[in-house]
PDB file of N, CA, C and O in Angstrom, chain B, residues numbered from 101:
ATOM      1  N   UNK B 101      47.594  50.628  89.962  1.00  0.00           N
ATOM      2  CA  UNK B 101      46.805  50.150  91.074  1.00  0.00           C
ATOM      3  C   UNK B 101      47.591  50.370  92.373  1.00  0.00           C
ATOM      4  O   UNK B 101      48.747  49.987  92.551  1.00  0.00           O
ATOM      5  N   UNK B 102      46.714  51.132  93.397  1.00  0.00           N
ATOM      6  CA  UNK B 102      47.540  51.255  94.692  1.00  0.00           C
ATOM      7  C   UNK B 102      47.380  50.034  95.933  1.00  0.00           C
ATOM      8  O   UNK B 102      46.260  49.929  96.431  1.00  0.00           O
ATOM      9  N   UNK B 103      48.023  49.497  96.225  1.00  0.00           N
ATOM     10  CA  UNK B 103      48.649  48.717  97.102  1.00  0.00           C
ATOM     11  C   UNK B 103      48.882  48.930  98.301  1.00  0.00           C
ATOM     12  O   UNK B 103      49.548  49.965  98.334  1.00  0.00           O
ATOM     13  N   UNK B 104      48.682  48.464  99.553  1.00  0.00           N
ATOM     14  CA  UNK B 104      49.524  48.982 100.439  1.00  0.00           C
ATOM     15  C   UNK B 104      50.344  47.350 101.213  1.00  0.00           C
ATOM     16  O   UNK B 104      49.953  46.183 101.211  1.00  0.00           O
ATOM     17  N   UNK B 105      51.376  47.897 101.698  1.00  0.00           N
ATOM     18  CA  UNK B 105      52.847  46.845 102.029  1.00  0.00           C
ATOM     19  C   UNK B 105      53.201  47.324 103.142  1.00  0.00           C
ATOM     20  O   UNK B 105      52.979  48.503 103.415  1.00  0.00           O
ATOM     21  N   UNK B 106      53.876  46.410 104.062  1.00  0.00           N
ATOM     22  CA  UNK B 106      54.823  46.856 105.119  1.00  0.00           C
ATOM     23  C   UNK B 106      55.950  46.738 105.028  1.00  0.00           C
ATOM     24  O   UNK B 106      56.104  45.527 104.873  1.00  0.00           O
ATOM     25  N   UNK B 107      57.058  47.282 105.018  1.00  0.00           N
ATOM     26  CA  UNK B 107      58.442  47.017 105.067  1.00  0.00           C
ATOM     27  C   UNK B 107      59.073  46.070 106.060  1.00  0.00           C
ATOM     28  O   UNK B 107      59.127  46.266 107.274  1.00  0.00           O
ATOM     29  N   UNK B 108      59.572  44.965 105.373  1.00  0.00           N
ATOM     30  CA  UNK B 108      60.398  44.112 106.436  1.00  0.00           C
ATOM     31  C   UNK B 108      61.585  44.116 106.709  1.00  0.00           C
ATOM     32  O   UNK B 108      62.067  43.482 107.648  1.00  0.00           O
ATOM     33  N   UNK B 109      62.401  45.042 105.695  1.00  0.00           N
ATOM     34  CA  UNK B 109      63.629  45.073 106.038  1.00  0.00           C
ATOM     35  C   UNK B 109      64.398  45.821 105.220  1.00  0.00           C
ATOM     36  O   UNK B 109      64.211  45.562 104.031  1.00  0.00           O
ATOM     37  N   UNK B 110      65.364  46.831 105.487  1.00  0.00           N
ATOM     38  CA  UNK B 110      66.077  47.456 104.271  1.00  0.00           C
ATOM     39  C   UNK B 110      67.577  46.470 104.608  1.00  0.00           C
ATOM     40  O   UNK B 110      68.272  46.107 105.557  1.00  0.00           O
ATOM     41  N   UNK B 111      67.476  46.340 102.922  1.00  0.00           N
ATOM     42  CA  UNK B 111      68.863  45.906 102.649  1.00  0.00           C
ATOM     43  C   UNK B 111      69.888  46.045 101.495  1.00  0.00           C
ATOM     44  O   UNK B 111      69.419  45.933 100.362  1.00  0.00           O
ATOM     45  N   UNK B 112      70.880  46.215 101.586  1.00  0.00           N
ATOM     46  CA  UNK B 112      71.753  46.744 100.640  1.00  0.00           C
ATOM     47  C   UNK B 112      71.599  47.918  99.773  1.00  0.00           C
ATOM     48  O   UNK B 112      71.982  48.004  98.607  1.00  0.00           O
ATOM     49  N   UNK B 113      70.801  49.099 100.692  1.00  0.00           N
ATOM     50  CA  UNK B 113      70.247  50.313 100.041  1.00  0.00           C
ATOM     51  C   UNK B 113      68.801  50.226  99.200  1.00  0.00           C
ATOM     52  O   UNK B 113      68.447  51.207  98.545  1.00  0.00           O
ATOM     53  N   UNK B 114      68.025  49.081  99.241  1.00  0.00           N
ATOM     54  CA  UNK B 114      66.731  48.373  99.237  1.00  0.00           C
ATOM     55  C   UNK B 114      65.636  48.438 100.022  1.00  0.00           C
ATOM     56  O   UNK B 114      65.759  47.607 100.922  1.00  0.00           O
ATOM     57  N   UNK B 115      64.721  48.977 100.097  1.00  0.00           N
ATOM     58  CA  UNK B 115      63.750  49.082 101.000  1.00  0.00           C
ATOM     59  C   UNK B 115      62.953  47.203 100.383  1.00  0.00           C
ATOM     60  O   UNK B 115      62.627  46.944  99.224  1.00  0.00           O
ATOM     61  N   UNK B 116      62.878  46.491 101.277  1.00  0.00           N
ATOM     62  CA  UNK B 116      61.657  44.971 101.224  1.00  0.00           C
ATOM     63  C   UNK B 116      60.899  45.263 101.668  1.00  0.00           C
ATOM     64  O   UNK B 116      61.063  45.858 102.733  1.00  0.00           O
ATOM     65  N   UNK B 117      59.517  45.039 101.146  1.00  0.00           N
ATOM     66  CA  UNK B 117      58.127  45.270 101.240  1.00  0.00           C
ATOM     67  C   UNK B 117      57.654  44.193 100.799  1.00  0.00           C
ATOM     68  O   UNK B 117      57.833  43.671  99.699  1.00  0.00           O
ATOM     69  N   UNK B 118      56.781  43.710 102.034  1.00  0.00           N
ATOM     70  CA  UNK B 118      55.487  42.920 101.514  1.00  0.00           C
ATOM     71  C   UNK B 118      54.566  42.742 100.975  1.00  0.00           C
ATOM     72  O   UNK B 118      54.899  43.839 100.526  1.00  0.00           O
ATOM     73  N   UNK B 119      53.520  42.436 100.429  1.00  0.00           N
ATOM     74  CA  UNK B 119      52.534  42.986 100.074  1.00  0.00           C
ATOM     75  C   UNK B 119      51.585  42.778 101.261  1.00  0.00           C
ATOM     76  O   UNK B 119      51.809  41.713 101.836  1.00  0.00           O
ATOM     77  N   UNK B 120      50.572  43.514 101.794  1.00  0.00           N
ATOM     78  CA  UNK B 120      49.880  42.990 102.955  1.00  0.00           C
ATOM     79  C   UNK B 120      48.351  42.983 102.797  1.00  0.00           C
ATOM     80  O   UNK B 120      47.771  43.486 101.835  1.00  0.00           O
ATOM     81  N   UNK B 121      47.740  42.356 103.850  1.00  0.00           N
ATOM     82  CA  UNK B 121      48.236  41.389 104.485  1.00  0.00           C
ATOM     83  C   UNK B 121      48.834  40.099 104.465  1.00  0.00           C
ATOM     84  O   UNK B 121      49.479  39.532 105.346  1.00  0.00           O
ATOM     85  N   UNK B 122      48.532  39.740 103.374  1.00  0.00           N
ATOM     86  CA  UNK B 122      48.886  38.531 103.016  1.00  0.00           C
ATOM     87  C   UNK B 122      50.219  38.194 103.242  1.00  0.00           C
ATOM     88  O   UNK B 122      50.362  37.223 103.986  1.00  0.00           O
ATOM     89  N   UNK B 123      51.300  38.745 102.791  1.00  0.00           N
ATOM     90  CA  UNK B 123      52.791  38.954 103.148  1.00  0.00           C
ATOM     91  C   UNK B 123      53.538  37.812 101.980  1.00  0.00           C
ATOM     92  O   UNK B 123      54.715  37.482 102.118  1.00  0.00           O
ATOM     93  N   UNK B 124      52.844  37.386 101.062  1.00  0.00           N
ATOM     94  CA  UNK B 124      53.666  36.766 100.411  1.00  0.00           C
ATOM     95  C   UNK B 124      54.590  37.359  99.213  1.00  0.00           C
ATOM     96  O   UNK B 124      55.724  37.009  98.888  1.00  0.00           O
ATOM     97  N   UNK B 125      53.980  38.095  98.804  1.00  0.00           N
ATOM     98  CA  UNK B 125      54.568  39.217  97.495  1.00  0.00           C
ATOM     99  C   UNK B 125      55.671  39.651  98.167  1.00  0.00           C
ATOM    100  O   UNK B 125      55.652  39.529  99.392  1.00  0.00           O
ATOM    101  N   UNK B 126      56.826  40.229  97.535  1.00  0.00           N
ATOM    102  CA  UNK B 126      57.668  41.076  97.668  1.00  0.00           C
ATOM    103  C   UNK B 126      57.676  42.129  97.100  1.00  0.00           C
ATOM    104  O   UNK B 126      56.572  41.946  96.587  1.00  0.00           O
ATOM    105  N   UNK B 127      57.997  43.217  96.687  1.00  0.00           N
ATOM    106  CA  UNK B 127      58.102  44.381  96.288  1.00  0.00           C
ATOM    107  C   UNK B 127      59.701  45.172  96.552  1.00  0.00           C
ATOM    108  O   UNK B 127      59.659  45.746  97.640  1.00  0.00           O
ATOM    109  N   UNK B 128      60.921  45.333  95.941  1.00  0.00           N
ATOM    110  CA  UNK B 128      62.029  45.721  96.253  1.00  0.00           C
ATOM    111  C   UNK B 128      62.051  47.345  95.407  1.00  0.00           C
ATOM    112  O   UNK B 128      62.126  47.460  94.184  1.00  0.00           O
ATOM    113  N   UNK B 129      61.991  48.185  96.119  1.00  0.00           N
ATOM    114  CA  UNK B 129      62.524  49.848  95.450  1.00  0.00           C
ATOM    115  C   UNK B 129      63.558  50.564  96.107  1.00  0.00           C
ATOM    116  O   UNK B 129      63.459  51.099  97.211  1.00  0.00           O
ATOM    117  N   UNK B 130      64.554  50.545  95.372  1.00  0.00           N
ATOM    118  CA  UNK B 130      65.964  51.366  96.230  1.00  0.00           C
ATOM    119  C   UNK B 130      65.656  52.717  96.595  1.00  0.00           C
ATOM    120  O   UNK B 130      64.853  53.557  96.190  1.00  0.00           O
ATOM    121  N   UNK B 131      66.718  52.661  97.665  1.00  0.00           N
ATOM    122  CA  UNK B 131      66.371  53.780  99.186  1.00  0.00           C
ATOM    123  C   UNK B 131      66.353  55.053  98.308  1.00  0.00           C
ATOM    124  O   UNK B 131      65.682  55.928  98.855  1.00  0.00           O
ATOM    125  N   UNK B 132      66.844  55.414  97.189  1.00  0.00           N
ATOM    126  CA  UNK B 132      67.259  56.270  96.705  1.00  0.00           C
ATOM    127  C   UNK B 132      65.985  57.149  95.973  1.00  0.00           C
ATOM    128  O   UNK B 132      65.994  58.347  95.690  1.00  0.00           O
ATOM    129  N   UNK B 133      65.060  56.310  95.795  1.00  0.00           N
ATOM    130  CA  UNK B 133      63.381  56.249  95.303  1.00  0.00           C
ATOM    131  C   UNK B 133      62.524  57.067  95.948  1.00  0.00           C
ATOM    132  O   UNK B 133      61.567  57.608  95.392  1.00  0.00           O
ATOM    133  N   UNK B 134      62.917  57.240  97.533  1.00  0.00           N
ATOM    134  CA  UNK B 134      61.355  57.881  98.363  1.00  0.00           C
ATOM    135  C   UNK B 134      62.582  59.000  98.839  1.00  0.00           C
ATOM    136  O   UNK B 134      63.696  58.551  99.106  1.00  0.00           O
ATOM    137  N   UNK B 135      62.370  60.178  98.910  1.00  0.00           N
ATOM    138  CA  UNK B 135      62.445  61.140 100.161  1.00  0.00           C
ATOM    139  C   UNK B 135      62.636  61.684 101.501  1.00  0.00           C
ATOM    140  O   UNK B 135      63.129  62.627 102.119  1.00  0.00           O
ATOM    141  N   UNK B 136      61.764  60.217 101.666  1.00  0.00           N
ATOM    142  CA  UNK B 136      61.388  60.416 103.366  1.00  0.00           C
ATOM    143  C   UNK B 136      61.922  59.760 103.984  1.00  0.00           C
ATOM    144  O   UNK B 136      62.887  59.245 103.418  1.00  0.00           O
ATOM    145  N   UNK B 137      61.718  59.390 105.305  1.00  0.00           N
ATOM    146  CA  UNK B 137      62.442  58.614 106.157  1.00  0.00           C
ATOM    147  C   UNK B 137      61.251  56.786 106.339  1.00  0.00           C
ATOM    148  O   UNK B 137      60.070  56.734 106.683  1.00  0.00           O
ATOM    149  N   UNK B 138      61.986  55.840 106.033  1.00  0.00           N
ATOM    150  CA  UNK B 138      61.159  54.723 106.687  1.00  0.00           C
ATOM    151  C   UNK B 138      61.393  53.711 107.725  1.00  0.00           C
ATOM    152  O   UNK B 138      62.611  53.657 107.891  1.00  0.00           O
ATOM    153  N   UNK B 139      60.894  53.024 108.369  1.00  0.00           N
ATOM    154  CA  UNK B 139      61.530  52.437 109.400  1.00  0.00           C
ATOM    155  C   UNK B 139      60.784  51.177 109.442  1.00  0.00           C
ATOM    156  O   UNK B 139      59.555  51.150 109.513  1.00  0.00           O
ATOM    157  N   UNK B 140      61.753  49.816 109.385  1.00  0.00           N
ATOM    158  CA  UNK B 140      60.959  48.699 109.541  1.00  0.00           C
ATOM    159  C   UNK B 140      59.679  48.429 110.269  1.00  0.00           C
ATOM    160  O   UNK B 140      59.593  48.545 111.492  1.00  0.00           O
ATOM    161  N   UNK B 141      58.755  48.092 109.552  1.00  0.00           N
ATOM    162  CA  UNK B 141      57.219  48.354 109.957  1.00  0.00           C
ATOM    163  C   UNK B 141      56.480  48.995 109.628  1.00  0.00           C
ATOM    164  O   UNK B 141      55.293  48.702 109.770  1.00  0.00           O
ATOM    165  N   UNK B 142      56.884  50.141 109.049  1.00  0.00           N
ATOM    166  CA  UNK B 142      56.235  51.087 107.933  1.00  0.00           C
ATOM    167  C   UNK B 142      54.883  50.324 107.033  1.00  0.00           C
ATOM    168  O   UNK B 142      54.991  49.299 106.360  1.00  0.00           O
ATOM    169  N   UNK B 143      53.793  51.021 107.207  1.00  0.00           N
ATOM    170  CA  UNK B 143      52.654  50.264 106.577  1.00  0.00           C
ATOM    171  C   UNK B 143      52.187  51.230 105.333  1.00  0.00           C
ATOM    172  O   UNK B 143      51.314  52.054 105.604  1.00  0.00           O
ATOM    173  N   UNK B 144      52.597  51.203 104.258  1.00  0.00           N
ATOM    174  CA  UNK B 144      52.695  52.479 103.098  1.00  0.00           C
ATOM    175  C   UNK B 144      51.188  51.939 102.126  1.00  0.00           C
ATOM    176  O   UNK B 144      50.482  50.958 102.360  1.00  0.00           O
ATOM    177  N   UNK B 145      51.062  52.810 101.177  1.00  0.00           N
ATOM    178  CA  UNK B 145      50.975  52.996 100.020  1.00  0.00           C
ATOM    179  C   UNK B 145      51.545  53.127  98.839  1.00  0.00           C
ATOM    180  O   UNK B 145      51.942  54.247  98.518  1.00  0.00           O
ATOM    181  N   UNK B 146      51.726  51.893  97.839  1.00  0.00           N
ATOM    182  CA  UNK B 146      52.420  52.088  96.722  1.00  0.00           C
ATOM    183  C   UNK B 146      52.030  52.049  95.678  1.00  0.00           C
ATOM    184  O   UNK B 146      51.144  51.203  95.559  1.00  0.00           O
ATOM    185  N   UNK B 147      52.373  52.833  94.362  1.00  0.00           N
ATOM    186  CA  UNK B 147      51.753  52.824  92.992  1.00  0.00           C
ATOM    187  C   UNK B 147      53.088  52.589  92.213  1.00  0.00           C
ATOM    188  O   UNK B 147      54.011  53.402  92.274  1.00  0.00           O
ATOM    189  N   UNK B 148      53.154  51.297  91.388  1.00  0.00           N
ATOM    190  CA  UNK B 148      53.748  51.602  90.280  1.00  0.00           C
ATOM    191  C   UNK B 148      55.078  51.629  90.867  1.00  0.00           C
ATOM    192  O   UNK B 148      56.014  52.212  90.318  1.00  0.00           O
ATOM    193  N   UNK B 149      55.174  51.051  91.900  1.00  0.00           N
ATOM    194  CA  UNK B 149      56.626  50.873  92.284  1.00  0.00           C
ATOM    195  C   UNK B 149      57.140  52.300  93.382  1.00  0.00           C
ATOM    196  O   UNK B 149      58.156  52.289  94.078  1.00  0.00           O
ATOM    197  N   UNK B 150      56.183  53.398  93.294  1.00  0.00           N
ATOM    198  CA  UNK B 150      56.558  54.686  94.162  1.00  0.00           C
ATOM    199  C   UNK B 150      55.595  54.745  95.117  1.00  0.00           C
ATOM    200  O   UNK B 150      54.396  54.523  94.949  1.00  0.00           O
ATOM    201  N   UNK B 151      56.270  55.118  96.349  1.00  0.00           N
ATOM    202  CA  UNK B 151      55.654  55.177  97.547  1.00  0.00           C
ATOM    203  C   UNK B 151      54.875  56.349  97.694  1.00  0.00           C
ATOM    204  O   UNK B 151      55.390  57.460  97.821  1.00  0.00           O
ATOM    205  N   UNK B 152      53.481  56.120  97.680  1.00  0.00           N
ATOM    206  CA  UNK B 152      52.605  57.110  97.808  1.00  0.00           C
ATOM    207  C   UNK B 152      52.110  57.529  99.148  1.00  0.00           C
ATOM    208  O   UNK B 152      51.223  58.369  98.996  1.00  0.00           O
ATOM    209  N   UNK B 153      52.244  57.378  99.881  1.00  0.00           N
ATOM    210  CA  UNK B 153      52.077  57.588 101.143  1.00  0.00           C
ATOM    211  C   UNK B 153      52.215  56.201 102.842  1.00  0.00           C
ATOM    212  O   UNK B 153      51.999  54.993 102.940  1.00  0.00           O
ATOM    213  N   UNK B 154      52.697  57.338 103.890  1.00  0.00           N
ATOM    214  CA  UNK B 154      53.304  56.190 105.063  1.00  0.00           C
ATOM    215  C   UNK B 154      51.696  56.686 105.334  1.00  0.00           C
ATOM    216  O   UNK B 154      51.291  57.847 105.282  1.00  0.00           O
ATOM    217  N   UNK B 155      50.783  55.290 105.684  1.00  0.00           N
ATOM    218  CA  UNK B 155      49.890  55.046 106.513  1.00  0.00           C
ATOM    219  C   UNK B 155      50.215  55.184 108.199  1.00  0.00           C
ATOM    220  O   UNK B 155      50.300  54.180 108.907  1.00  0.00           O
ATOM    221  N   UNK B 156      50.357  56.363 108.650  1.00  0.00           N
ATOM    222  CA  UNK B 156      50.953  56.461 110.233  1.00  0.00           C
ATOM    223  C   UNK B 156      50.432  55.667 111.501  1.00  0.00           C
ATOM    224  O   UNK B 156      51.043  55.000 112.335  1.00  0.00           O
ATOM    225  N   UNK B 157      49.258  55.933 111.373  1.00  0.00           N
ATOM    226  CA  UNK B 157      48.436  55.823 112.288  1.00  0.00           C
ATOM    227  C   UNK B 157      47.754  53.856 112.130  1.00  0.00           C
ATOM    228  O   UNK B 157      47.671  53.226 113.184  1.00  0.00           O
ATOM    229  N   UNK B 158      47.360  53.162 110.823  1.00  0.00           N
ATOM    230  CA  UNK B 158      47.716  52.060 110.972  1.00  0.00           C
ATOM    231  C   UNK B 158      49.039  51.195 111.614  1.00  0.00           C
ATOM    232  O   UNK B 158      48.985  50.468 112.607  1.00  0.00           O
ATOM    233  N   UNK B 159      50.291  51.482 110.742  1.00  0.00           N
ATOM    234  CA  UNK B 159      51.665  51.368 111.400  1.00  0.00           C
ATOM    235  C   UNK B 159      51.680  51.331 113.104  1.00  0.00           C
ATOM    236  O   UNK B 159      51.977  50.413 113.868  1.00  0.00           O
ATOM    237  N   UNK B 160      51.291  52.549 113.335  1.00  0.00           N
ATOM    238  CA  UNK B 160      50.919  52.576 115.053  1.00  0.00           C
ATOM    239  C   UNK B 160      50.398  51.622 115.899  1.00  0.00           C
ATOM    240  O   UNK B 160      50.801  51.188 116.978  1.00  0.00           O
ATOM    241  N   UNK B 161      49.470  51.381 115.253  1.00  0.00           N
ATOM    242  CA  UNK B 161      48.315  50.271 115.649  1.00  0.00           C
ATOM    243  C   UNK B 161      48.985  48.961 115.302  1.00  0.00           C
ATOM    244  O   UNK B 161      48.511  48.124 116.071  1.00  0.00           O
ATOM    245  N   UNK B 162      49.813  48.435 114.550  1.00  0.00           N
ATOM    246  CA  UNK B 162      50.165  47.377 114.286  1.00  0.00           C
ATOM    247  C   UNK B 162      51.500  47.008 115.376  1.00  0.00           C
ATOM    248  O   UNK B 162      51.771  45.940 115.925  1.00  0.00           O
ATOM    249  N   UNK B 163      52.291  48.524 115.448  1.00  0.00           N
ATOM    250  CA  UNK B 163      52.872  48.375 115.900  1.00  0.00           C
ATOM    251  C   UNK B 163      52.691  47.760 117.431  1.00  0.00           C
ATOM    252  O   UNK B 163      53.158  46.743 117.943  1.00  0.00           O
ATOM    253  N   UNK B 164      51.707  48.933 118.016  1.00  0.00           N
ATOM    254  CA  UNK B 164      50.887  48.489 119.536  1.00  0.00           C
ATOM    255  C   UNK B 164      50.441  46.957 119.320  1.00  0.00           C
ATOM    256  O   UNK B 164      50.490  46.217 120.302  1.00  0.00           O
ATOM    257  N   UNK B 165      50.089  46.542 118.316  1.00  0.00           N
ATOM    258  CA  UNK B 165      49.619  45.106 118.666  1.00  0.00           C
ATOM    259  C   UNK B 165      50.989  43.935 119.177  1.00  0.00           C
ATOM    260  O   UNK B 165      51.222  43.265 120.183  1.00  0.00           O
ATOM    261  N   UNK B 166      51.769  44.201 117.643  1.00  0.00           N
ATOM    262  CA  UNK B 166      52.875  43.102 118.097  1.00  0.00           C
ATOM    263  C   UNK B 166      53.313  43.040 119.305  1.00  0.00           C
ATOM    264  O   UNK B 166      53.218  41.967 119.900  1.00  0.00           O
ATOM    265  N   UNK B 167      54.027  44.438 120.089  1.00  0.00           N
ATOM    266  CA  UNK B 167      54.476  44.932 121.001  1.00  0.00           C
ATOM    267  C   UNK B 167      53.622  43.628 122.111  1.00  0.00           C
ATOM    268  O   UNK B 167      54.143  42.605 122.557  1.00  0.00           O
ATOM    269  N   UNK B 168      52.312  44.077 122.299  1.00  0.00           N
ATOM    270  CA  UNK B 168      51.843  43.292 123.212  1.00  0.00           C
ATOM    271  C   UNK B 168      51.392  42.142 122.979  1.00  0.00           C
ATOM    272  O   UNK B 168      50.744  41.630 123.893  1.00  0.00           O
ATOM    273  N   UNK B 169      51.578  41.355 121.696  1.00  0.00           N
ATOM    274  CA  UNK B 169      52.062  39.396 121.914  1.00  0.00           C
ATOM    275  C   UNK B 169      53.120  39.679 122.132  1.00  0.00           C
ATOM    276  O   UNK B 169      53.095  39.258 123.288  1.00  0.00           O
ATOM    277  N   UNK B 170      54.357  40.148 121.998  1.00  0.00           N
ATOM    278  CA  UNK B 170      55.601  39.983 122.461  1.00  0.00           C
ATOM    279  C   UNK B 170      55.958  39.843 123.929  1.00  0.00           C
ATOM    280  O   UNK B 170      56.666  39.072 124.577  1.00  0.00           O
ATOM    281  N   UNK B 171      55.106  41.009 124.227  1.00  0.00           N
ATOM    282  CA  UNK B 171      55.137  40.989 126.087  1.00  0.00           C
ATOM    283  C   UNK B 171      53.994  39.791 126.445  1.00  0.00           C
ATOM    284  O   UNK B 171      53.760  39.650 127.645  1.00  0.00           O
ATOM    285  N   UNK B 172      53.622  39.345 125.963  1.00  0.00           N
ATOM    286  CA  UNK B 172      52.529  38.167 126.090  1.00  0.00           C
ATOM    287  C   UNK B 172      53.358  36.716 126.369  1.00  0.00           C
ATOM    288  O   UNK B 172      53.211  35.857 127.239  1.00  0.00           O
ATOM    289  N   UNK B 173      54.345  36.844 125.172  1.00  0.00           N
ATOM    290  CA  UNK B 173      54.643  35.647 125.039  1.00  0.00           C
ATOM    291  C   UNK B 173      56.014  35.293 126.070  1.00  0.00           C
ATOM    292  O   UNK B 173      56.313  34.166 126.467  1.00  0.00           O
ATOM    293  N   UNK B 174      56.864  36.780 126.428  1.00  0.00           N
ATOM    294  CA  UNK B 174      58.200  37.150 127.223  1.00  0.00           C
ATOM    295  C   UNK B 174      57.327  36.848 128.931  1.00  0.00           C
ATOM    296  O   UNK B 174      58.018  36.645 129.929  1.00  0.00           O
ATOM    297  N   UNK B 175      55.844  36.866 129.004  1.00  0.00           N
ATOM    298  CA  UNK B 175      55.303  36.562 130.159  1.00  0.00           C
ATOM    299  C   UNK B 175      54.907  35.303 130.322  1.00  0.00           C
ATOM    300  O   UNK B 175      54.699  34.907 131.469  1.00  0.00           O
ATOM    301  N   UNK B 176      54.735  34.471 129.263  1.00  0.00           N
ATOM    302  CA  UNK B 176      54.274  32.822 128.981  1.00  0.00           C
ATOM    303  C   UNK B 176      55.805  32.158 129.294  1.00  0.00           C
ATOM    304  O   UNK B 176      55.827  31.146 129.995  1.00  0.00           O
ATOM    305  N   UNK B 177      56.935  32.647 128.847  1.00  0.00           N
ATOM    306  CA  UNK B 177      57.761  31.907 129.201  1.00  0.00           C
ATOM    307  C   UNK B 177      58.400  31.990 130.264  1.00  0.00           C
ATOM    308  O   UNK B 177      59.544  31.545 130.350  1.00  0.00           O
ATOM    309  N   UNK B 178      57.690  32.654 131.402  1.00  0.00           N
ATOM    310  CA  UNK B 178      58.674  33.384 132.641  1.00  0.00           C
ATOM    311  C   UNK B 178      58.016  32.085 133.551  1.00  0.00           C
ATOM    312  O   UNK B 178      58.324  31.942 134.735  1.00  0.00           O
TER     313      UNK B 178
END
């Protein structure tokens, strides 16, 4: 069954993945597993523990969102 997760954090040669949206699941597959390059925030596709594809263009969009509560909130406290 394919899944898709965002990465919250690589650690100790570990890619952490959420399950999303929900974000409670974890999912841990070492760096050594995918090929490609990932970068915290990464919004993927996974099967079976292997990363089937970086969703780019969601990622983007998620990214653009946080970005602007952040500047939202860096303007609420000024």
């Amino acid at each position: 069954m394919t899944k898709k997760y965002t990465l919250d954090r690589i650690e100790e040669s570990v890619y952490v993945f959420v399950e999303s949206p929900e974000e409670e699941k974890q999912l841990l597959i070492p760096v050594n597993k995918y090929n490609g390059s990932l970068t915290e925030g990464d919004i993927v596709l996974i099967e079976d523990d292997i990363i089937i594809e970086v969703l780019d263009q969601e990622t983007k969009e998620m990214k653009t969102k946080v970005n602007s509560l952040m500047e939202k909130l860096r303007n609420k406290n000024k």
